[in-house]
N, C-alpha and C positions, 0 to 999 in steps of 0.2 A: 382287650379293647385297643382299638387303633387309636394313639394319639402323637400328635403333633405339637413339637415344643419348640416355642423362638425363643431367640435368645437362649439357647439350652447352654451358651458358654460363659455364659456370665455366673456371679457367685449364687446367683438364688436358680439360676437357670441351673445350673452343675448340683444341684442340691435337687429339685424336682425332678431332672434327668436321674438320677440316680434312685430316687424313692421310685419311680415308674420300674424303672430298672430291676428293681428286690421286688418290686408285684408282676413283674411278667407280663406288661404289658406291649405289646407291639409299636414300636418306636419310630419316628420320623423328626431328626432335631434340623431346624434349620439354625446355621451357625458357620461361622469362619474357620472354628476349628475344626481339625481331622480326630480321626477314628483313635489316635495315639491320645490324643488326651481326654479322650471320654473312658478309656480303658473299656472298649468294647467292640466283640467281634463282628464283622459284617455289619457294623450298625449302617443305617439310613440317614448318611448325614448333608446335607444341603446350601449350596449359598442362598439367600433370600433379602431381595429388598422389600422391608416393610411396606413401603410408601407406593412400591405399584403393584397395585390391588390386582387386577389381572392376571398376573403371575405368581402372585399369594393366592388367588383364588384356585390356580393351578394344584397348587405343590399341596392344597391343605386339603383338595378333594379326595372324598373317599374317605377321611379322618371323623370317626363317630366324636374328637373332640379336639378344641387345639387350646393349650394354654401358652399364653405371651406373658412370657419373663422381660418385654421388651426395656430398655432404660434409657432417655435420651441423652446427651451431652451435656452435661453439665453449665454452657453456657448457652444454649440453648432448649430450656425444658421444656417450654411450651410443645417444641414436636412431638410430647409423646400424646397430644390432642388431636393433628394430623395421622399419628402411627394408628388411636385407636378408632377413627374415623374410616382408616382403610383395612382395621380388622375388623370391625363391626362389616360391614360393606362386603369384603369376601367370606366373612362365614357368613354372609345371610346368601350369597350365590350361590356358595358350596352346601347350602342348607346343611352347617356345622355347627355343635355347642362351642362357645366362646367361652374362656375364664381369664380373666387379665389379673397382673399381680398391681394392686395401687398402690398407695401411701396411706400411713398413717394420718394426716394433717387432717382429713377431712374429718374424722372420729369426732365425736360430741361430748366432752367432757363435762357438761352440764346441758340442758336441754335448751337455753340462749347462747351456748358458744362451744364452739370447735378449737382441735388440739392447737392449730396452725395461730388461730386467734389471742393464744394465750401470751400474756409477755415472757413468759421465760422458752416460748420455741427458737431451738436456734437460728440465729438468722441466716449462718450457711445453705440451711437445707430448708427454707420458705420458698423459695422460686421453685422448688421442685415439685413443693408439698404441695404448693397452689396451683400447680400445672395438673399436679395427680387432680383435685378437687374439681379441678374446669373440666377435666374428661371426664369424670364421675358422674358430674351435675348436666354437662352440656352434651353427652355422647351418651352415656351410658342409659343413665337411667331417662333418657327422652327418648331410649327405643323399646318400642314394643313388639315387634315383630320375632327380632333373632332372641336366642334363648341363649343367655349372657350371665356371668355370674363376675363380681369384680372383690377382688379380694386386698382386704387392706391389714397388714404387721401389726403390732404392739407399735408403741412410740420408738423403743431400740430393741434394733433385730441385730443378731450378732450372729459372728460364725461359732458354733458351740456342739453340742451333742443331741442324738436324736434319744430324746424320753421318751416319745408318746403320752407325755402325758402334759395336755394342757386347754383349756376354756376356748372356747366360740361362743362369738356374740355376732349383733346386728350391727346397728350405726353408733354405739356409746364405747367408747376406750376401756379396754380390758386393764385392772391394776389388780396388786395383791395387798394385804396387807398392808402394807410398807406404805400404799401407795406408789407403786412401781410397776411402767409398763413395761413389758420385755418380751419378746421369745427368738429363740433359735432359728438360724434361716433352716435346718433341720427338721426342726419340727414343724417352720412352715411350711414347710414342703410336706410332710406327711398328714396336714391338714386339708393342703388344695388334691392331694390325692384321694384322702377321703372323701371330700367333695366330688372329686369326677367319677366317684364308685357309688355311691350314697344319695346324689343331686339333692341337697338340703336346702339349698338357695336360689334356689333357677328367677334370672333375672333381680336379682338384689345382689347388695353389698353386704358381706361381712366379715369378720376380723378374727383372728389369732389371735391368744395372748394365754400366757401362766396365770 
């Protein structure tokens, strides 16, 4: 399968580049980084600015799928409303399946309140969480047209080991026992793979978690 990865250099992007990677799938990473730190030969690797759609519409044609690892700047989250604004936008030019990686925040911890709502989320990562839930709410799922799948973590994703072995759900936060959300950027990766092999969710959101 022909697919196309932004952000492939970031920590959860260098983790889904790499599970694409062990399935043999045909690769197109758009990224800053060269070929030396993907540790791969002849790869397909690309500069790309998110934000003009036109030349994203470019670089991602021809891609039966594009997944965006995108992440905005930390002191500005909101952009990743704009980023997903002009990925929805050129995969529907390019007539491409879309899968973005979200946040955790927007998950439903009870059926009146979300993870972000709760008092004990951290207050570090609420600008972020609430930027992921506006693209969610105000981009994502208000389009019907492009065939879009938006994927949101356990509450802590960490850098850890690939199991293969862990739960999907839809809109309610994945916990175990313990009551503890968690998984592996690892194994999140091998879930949004399964996903672009599988299409279990087309046009919905849903989640990872042990």
């Amino acid at each position: 399968m022909k697919i196309t990865i932004i952000g492939a250099g970031g920590k959860i992007g260098q983790r889904i580049t790499k599970e694409a990677t062990l399935r043999k799938h045909n690769l197109k990473l758009i990224s800053s980084k060269d070929n030396s730190f993907f540790e791969l030969n002849d790869a397909n690797i690309q500069n790309g600015n998110i934000f003009d759609t036109e030349k994203l519409t470019e670089i991602i044609n021809g891609s039966d799928v594009v997944i965006s690892a995108y992440a905005p700047p930390h002191d500005n989250t909101d952009l990743i409303i704009d980023a997903s604004k002009s990925l929805v936008e050129a995969a529907k030019r390019a007539n491409v399946r879309l899968i973005t990686v979200g946040g955790a925040g927007s998950l439903k911890v009870n059926e009146d309140l979300v993870l972000v709502a709760t008092p004990t989320f951290p207050t570090e990562h609420k600008a972020i969480a609430i930027s992921h839930k506006k693209a969610l709410e105000n981009v994502y799922q208000k389009e019907s047209e492009l065939n879009w799948t938006n994927v949101s973590p356990s509450a802590y994703i960490f850098e850890g080991e690939r199991t293969n072995k862990f739960r999907v759900g839809d809109d309610y936060l994945l916990v175990n026992e313990k009551g503890e959300s968690s998984i592996s950027m690892e194994d999140f990766a091998v879930g949004i793979l399964n996903e672009v092999e599988n299409y279990d969710f087309p046009k919905q959101r849903f989640t990872i978690g042990y």
